[in-house]
VOPAGU-2260 file (C-alpha; in pm, 1 decimal, decimal comma):
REM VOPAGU-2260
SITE   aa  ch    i         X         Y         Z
SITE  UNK   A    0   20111,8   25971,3   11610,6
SITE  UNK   A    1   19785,1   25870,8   11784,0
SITE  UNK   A    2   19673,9   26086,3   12120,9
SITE  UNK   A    3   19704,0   26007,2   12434,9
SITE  UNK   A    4   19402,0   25985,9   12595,9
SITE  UNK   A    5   19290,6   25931,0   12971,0
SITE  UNK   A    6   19122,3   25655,2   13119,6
SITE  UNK   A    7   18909,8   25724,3   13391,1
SITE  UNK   A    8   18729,9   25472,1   13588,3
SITE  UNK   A    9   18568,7   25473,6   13913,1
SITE  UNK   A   10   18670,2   25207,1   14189,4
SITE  UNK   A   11   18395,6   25081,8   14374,1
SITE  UNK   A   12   18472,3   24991,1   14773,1
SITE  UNK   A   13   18352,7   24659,5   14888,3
SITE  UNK   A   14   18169,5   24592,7   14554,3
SITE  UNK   A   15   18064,2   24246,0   14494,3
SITE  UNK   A   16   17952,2   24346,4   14115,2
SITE  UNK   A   17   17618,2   24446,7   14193,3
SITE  UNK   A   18   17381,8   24214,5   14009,9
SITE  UNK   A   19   17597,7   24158,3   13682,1
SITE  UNK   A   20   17401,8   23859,1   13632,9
SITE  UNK   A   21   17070,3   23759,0   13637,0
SITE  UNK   A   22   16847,1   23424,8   13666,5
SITE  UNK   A   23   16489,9   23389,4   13577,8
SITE  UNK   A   24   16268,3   23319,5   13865,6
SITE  UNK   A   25   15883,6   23361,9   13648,1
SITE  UNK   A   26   15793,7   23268,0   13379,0
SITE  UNK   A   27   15387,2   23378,2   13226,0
SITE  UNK   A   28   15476,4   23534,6   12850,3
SITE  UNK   A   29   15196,1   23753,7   12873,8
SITE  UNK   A   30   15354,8   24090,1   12966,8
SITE  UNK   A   31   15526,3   24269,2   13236,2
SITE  UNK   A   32   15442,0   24252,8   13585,4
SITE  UNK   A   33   15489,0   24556,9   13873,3
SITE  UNK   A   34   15715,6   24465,3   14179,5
SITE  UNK   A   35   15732,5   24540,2   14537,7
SITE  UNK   A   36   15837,1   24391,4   14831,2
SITE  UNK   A   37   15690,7   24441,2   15206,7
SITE  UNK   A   38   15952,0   24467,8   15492,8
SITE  UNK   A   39   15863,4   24086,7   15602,8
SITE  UNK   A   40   16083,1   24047,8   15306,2
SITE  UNK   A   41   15744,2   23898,2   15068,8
SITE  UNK   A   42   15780,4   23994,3   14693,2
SITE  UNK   A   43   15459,2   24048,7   14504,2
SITE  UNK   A   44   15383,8   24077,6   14113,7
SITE  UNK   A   45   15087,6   24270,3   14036,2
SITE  UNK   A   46   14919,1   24347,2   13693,7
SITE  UNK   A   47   14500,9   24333,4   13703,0
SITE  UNK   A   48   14345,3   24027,5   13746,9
SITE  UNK   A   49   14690,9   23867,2   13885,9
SITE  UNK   A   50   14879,2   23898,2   14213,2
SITE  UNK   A   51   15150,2   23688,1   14301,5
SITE  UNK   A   52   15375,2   23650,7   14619,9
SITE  UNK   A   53   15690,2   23472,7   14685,5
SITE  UNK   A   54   15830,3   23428,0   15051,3
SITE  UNK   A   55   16137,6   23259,5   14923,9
SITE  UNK   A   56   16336,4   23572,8   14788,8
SITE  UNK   A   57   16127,8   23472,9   14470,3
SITE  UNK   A   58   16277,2   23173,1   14408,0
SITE  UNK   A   59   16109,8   22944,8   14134,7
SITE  UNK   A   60   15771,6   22750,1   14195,9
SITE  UNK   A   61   15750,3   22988,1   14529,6
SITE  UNK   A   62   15470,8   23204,9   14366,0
SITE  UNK   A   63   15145,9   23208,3   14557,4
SITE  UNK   A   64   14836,5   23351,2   14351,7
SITE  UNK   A   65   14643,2   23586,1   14558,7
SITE  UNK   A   66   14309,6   23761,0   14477,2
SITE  UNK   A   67   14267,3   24090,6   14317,4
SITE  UNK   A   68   14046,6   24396,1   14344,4
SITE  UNK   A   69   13882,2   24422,0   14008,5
SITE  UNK   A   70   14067,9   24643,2   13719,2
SITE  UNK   A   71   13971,5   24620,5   13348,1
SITE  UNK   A   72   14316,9   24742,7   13170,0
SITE  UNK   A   73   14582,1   24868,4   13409,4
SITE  UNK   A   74   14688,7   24946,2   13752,6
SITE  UNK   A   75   14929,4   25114,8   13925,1
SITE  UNK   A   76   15093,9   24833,9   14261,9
SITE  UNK   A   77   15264,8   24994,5   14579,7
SITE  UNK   A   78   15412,7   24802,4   14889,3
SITE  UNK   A   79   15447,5   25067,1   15181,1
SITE  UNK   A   80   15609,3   24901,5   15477,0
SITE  UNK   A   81   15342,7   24612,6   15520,7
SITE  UNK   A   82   15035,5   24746,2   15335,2
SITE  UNK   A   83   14969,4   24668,4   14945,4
SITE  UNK   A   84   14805,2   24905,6   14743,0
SITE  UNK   A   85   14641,9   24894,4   14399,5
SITE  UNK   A   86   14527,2   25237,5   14231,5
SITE  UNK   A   87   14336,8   25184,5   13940,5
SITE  UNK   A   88   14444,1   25387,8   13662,4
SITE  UNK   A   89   14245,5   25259,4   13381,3
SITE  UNK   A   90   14071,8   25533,2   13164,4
SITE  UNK   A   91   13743,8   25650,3   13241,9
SITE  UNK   A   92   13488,4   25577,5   13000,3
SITE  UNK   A   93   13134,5   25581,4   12918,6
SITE  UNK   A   94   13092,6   25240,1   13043,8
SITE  UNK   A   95   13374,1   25180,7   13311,9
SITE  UNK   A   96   13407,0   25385,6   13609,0
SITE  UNK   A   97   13750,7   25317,9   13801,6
SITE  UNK   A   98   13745,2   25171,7   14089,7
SITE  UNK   A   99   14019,9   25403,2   14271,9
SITE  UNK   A  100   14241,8   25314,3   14551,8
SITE  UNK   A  101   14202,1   25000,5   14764,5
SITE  UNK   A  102   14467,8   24807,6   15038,4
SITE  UNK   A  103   14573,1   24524,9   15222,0
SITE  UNK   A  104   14689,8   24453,8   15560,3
SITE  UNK   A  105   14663,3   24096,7   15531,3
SITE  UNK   A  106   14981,9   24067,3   15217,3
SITE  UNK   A  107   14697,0   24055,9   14950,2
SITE  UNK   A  108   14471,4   23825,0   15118,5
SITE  UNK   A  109   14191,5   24091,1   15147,4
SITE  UNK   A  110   14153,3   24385,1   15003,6
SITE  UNK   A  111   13931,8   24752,8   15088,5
SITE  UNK   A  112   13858,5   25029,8   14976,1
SITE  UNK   A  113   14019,1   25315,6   15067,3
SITE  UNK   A  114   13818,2   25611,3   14822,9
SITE  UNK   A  115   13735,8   25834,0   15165,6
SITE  UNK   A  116   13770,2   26214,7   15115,7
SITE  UNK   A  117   13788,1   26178,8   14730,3
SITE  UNK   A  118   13418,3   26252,3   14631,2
SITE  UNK   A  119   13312,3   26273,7   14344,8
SITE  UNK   A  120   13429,8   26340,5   14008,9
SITE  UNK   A  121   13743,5   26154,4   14022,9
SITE  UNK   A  122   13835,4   25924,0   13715,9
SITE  UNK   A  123   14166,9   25745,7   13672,8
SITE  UNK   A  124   14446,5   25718,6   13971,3
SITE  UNK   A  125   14759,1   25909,9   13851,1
SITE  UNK   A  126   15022,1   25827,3   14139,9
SITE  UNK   A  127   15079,9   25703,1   14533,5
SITE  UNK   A  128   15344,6   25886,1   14746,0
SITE  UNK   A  129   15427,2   25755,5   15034,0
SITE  UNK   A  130   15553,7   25999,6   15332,8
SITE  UNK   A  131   15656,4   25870,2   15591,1
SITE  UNK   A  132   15496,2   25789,7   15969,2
SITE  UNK   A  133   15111,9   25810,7   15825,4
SITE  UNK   A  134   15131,4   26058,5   15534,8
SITE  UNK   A  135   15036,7   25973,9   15188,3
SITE  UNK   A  136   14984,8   26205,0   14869,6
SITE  UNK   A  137   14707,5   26103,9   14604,5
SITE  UNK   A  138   14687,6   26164,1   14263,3
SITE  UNK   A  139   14361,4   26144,9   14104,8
SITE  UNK   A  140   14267,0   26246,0   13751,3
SITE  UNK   A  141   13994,7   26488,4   13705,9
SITE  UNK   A  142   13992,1   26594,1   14078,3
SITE  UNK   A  143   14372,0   26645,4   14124,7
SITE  UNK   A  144   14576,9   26628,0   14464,8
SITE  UNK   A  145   14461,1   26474,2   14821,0
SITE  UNK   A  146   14713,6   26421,9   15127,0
SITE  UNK   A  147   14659,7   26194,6   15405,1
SITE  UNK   A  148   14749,0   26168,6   15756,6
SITE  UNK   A  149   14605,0   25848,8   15874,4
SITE  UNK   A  150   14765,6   25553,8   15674,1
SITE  UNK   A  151   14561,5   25627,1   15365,6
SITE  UNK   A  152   14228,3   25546,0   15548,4
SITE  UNK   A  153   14103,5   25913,6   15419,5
SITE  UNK   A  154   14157,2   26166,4   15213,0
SITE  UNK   A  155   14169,0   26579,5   15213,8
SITE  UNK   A  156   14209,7   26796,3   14897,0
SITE  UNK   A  157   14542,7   26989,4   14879,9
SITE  UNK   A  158   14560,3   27313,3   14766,4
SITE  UNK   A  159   14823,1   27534,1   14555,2
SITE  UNK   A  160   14955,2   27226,3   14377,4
SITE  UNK   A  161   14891,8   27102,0   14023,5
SITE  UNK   A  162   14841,4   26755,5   13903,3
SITE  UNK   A  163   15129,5   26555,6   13737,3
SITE  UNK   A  164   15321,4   26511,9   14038,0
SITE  UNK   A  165   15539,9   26330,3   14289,6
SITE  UNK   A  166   15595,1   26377,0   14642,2
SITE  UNK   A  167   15891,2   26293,4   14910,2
SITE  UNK   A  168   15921,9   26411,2   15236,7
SITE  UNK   A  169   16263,2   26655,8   15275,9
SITE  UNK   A  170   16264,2   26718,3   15749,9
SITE  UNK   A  171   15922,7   26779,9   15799,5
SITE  UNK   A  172   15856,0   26940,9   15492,7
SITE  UNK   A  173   15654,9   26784,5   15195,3
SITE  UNK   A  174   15843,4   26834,7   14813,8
SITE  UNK   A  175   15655,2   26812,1   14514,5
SITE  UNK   A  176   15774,0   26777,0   14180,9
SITE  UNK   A  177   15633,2   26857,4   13881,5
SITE  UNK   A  178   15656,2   27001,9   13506,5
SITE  UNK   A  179   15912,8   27241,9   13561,4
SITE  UNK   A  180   15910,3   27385,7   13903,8
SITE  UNK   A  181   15893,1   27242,1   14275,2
SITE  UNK   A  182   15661,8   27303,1   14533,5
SITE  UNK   A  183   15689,2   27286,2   14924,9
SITE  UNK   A  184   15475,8   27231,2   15199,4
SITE  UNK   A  185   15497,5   27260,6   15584,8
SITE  UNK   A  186   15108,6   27112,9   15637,1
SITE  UNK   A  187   15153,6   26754,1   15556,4
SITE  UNK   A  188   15041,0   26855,3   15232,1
SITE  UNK   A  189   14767,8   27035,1   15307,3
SITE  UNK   A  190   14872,4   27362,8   15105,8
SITE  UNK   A  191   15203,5   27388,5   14867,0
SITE  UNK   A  192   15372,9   27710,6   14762,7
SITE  UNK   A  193   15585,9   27714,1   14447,7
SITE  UNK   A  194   15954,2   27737,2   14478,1
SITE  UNK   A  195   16186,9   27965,9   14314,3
SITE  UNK   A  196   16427,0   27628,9   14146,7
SITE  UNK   A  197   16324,7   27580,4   13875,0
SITE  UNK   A  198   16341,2   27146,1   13793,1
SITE  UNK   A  199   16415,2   27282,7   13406,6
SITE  UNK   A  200   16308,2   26970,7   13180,3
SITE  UNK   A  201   15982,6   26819,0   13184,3
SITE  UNK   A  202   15915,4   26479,7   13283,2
SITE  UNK   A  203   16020,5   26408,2   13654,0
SITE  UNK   A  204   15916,0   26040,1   13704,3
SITE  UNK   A  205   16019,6   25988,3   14069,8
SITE  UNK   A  206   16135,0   26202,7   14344,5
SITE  UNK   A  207   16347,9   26024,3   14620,0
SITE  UNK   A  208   16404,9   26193,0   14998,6
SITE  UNK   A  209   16779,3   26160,8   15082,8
SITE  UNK   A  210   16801,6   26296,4   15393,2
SITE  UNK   A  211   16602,5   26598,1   15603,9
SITE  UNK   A  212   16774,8   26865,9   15366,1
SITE  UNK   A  213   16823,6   26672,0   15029,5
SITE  UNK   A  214   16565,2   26520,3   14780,6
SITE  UNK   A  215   16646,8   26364,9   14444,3
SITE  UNK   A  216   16457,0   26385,0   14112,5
SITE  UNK   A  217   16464,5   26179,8   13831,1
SITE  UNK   A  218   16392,5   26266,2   13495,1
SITE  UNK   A  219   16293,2   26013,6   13265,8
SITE  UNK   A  220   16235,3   25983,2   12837,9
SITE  UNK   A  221   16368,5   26214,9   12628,3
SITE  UNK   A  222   16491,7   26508,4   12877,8
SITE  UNK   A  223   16653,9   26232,6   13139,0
SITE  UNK   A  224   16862,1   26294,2   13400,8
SITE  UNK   A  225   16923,5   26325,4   13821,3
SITE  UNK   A  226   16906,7   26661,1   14006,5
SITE  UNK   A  227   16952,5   26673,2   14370,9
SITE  UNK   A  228   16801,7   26969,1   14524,6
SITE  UNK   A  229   16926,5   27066,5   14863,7
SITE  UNK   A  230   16729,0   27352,9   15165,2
SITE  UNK   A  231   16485,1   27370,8   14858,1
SITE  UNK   A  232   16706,5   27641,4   14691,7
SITE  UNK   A  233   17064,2   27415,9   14585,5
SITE  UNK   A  234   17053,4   27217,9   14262,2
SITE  UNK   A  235   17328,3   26946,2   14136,1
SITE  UNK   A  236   17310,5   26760,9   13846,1
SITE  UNK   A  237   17449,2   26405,6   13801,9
SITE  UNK   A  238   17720,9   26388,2   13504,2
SITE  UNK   A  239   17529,1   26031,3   13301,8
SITE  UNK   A  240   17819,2   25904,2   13241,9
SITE  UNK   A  241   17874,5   25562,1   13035,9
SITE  UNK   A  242   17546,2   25529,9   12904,3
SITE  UNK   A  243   17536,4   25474,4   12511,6
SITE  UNK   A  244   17487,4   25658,0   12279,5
SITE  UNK   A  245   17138,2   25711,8   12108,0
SITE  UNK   A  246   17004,1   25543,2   12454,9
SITE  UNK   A  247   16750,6   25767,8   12682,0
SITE  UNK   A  248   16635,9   25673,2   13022,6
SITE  UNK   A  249   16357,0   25513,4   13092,4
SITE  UNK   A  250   16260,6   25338,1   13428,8
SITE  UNK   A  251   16432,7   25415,9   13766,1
SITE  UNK   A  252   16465,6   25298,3   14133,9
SITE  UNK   A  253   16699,6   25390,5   14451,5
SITE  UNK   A  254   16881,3   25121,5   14564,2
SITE  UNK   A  255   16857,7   25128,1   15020,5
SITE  UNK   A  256   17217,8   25056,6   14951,1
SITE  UNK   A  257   17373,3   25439,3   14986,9
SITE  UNK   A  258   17406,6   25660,9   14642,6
SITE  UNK   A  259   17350,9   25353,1   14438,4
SITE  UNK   A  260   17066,6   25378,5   14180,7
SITE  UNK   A  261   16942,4   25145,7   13899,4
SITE  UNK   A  262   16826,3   25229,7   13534,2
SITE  UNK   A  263   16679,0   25073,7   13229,2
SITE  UNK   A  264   16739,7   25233,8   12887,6
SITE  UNK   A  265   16484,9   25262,7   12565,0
SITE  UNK   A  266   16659,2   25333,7   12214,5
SITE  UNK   A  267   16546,1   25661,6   12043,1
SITE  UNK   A  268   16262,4   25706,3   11907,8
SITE  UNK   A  269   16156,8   25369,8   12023,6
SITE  UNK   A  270   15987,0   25333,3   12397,5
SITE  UNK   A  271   15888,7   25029,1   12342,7
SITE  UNK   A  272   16240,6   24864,9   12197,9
SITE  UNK   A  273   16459,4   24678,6   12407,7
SITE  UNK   A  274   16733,6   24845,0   12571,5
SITE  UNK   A  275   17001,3   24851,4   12848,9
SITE  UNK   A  276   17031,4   24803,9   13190,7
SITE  UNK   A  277   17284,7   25015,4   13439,7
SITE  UNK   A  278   17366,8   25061,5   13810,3
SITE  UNK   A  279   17523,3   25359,4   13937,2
SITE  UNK   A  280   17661,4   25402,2   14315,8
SITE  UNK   A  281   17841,9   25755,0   14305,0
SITE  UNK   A  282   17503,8   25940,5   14260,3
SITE  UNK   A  283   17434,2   25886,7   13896,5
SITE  UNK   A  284   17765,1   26026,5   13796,4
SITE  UNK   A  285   17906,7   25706,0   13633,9
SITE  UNK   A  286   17629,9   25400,7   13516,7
SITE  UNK   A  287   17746,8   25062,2   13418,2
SITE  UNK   A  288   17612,3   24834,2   13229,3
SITE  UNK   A  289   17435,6   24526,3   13419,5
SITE  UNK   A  290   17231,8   24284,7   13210,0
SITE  UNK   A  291   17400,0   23973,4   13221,9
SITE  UNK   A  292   17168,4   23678,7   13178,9
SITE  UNK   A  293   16866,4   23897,3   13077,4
SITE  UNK   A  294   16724,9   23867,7   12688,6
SITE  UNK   A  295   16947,7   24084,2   12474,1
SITE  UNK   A  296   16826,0   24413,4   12455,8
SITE  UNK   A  297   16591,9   24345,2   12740,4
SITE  UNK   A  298   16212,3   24540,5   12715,5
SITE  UNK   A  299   16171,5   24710,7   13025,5
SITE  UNK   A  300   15843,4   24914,3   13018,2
SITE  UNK   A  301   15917,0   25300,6   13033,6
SITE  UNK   A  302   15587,3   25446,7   13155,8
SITE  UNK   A  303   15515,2   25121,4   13377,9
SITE  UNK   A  304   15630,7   25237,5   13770,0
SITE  UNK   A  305   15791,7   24915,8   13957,4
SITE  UNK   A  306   15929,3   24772,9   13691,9
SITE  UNK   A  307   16244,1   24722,0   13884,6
SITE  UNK   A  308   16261,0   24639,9   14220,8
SITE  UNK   A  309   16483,8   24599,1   14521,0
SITE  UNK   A  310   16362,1   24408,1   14815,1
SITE  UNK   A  311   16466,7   24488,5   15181,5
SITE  UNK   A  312   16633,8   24153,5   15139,4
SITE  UNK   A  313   16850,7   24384,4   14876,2
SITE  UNK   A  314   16830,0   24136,7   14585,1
SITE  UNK   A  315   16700,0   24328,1   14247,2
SITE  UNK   A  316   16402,4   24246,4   14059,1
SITE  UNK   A  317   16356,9   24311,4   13711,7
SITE  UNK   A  318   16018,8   24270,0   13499,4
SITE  UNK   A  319   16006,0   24242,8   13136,5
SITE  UNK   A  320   15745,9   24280,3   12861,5
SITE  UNK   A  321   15792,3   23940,5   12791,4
SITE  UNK   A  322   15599,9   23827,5   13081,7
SITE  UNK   A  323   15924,1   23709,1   13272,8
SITE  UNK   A  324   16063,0   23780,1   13621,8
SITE  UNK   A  325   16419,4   23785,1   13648,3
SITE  UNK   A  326   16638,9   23852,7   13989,5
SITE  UNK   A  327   16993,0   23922,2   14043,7
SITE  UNK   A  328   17180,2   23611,1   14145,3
SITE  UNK   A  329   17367,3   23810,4   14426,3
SITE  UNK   A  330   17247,6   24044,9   14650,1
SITE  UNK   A  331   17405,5   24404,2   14668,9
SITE  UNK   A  332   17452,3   24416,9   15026,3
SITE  UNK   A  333   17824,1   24511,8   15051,7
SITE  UNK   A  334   17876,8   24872,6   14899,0
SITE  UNK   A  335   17962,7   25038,1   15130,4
SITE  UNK   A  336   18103,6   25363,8   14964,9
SITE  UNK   A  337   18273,6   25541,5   14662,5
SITE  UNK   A  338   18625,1   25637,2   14622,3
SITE  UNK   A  339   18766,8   25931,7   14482,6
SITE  UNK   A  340   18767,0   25934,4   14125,5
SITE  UNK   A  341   19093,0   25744,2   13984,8
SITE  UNK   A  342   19262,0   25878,0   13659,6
SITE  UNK   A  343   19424,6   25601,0   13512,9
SITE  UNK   A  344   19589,5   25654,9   13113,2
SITE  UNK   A  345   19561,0   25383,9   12860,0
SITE  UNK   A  346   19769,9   25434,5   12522,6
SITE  UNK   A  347   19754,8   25450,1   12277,7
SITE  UNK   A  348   19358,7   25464,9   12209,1
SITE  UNK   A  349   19243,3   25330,7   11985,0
SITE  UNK   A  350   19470,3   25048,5   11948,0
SITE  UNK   A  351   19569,0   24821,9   11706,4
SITE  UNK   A  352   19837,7   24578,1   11860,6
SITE  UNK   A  353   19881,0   24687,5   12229,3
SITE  UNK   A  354   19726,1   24904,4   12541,3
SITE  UNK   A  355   19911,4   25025,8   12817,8
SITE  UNK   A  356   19704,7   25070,2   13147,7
SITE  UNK   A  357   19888,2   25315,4   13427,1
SITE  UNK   A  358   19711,5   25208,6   13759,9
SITE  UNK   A  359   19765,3   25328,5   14080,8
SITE  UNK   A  360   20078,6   25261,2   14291,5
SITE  UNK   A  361   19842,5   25133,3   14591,2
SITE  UNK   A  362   19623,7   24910,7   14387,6
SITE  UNK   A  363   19679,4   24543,9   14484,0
SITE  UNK   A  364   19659,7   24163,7   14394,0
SITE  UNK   A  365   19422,9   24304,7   14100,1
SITE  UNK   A  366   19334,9   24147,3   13785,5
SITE  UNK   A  367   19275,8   24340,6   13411,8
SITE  UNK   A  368   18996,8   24129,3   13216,1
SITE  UNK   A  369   18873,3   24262,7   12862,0
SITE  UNK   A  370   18497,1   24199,8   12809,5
SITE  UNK   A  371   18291,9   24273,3   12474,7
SITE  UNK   A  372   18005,2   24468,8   12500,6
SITE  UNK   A  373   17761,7   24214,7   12584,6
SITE  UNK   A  374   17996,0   24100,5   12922,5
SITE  UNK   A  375   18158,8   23780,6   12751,4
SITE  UNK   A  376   18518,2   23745,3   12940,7
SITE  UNK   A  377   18841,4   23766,1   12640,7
SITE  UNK   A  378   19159,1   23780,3   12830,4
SITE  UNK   A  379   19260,6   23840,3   13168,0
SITE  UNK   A  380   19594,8   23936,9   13321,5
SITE  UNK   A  381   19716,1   23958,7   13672,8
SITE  UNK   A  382   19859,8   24309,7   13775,4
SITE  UNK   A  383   20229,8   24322,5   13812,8
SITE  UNK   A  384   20355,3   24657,3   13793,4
SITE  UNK   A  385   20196,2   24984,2   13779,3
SITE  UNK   A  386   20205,3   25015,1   13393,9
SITE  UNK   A  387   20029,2   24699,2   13254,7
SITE  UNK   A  388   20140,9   24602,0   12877,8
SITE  UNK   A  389   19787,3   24401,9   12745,1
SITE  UNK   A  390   19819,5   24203,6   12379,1
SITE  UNK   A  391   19518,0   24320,2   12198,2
SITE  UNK   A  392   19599,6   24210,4   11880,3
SITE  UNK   A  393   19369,3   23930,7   11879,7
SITE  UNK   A  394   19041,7   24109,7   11937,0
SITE  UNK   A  395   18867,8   24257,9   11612,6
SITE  UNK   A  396   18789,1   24576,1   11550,2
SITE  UNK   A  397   18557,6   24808,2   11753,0
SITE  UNK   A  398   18479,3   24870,0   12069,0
SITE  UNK   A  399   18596,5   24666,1   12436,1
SITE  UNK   A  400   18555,0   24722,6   12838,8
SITE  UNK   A  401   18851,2   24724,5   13065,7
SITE  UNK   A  402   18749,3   24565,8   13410,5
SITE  UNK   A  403   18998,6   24624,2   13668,5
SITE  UNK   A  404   18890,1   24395,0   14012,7
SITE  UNK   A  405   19072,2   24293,4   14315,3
SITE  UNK   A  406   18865,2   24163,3   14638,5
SITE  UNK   A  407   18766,7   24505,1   14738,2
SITE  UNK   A  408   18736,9   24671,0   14413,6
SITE  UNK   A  409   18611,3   24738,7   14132,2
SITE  UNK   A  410   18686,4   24936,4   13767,5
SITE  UNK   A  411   18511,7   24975,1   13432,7
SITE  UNK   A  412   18596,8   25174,7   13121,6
SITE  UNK   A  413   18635,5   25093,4   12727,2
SITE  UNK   A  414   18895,6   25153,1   12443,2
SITE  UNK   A  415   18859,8   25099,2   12089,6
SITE  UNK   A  416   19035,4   24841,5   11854,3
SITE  UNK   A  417   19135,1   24948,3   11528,3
């Protein structure tokens, strides 16, 4: 006799399958670009010696080149509110000197310098932080932390802080994250005092500010996860659910929609292979699986910030190491929040012949498809009664997604055919 085992699935409130599919909008073939979008609702695609902007939602053929501060080999690309910014972070060498931090207030038609306060000393740019109001955090290898309080325009070093960091603003306090601990300020970033929470795996990649109380970190490559850290002295850690096995996380961005967060995968021992993409909006807890229309096994860069974007127009941007653009053919405007947690039992898994799905009493006019694991649609059924009796016997052996969807719902999970 085969167990009985529980399928649990989340339902998603007002969920119009948050960019399941995707449509290429750029095409170059000569690697990845970084995104970012001002709040006139532009989107720009930076990587040195190339900028280009789209006022069309990035449509196709929309793409404006721009000019460029000079970079040799790499750059990082920030859009705060309506300003651009390019840091250079190519090595220092014997024979190139980096160029450091320049902006636009013009969307990329001229650019300055911005290197005030920094001195000398300084080599590659490390990372941008954005505050809030007209605070900025600077990273600069070789010289190590500045903070600003006048829109970038200059720069003062910080003190108590290491390098290797990012930055959020939690009320008026300033977090920093870095290998293994967290730091605070109540300066603007002046000074920073290390905190007693520990952030226990190396590797935070981005630090988001949730509210005055709450900031979340992510932790990317081989230790990944969330933590949300609340009054500086409360840690939770998201569950990673649904992400597959053998798959690590890679690069990260908050969604403006509430608790919803998107991911790209790497395989391991591989950061440069192709892997998967996921959306999560209960706070990292449960991820699914959104790559519909990309290349199979899409390359999304894992130490490349930007990567993946999503504009204040709330359609999501993705940039692969193929040179391509590619941006989700709906926008993810209509979450609007997450339901309890449903428990729904499917038996017998695995299956051979049959599955039975128990769904809840108040679920209506919904509809049970089975997908394979690369999204392709197999059989649907319309809900009838509570218990729902699905033929498998068709499907061949291994392993299959249960989508349960009505018009204000949504449901994934998987069983496996024997």
């Amino acid at each position: 006799m085969k167990t009985l085992l529980p399928l649990i699935i989340v339902l998603f409130l007002n969920h119009p399958l948050l960019a399941q599919s995707w449509q290429s909008v750029y095409e170059s073939n000569t690697g990845y670009y970084r995104l970012a979008s001002t709040e006139n609702g532009n989107v720009f695609a930076y990587k040195p010696d190339t900028l280009l902007m789209s006022t069309s939602d990035g449509d196709s053929a929309t793409w404006t080149f721009l000019p460029t501060p000079h970079v040799v080999v790499n750059a990082y690309f920030y859009a705060f509110k309506n300003t651009l910014f390019i840091l250079d972070a190519t090595p220092y060498t014997a024979s190139y000197q980096p160029i450091g931090l320049y902006r636009s207030d013009d969307f990329g038609n001229s650019w300055q310098s911005c290197n005030g306060g920094l001195g000398s000393g300084w080599q590659d740019g490390l990372n941008l932080s954005y505050l809030g109001d007209s605070s900025y955090m600077l990273i600069m290898k070789g010289t190590g932390v500045y903070y600003s309080i006048n829109n970038a325009l200059t720069w003062h070093k910080s003190t108590g802080v290491i390098s290797g960091l990012c930055f959020a603003r939690a009320g008026q306090n300033t977090i920093a994250a870095g290998s293994n601990f967290l730091f605070l300020s109540t300066n603007n970033g002046a000074t920073f005092n290390k905190l007693s929470i520990p952030t226990q795996n190396n590797g935070i990649t981005r630090i988001y500010s949730l509210n005055d109380s709450t900031v979340m970190l992510y932790n990317s490559v081989w230790a990944g996860g969330m933590h949300f850290i609340t009054d500086t002295i409360n840690r939770k850690d998201a569950a990673m659910k649904g992400i597959d096995s053998g798959q690590h996380c890679g690069q990260f961005t908050k969604s403006p929609i509430q608790n919803t967060y998107y991911m790209a995968t790497f395989p391991e021992g591989n950061i440069y292979g192709g892997g998967d993409l996921y959306f999560s909006v209960d706070d990292g807890d449960n991820w699914v699986k959104c790559d519909t229309g990309l290349p199979a096994k899409p390359s999304i860069p894992v130490y490349s910030p930007n990567t993946i974007l999503v504009t204040t127009k709330n359609y999501v941007y993705v940039s692969l190491n193929n040179g391509n653009i590619y941006r989700s053919t709906i926008r993810n405007t209509s979450i609007k929040k997450v339901k309890k947690q449903w428990t729904i039992s499917a038996y017998p898994n695995p299956a051979n012949e049959y599955i039975d799905v128990a769904l809840p009493n108040d679920l209506k006019n919904a509809v049970i498809t089975i997908l394979d694991l690369k999204g392709a649609v197999l059989q649907e059924q319309t809900v009838i009664t509570p218990v729902s009796h699905i033929n498998i016997s068709g499907l061949i052996p291994g392993s299959y997604v249960v989508r349960v969807s009505n018009i204000n719902e949504l449901a994934f999970s998987r069983f496996i055919k024997y």
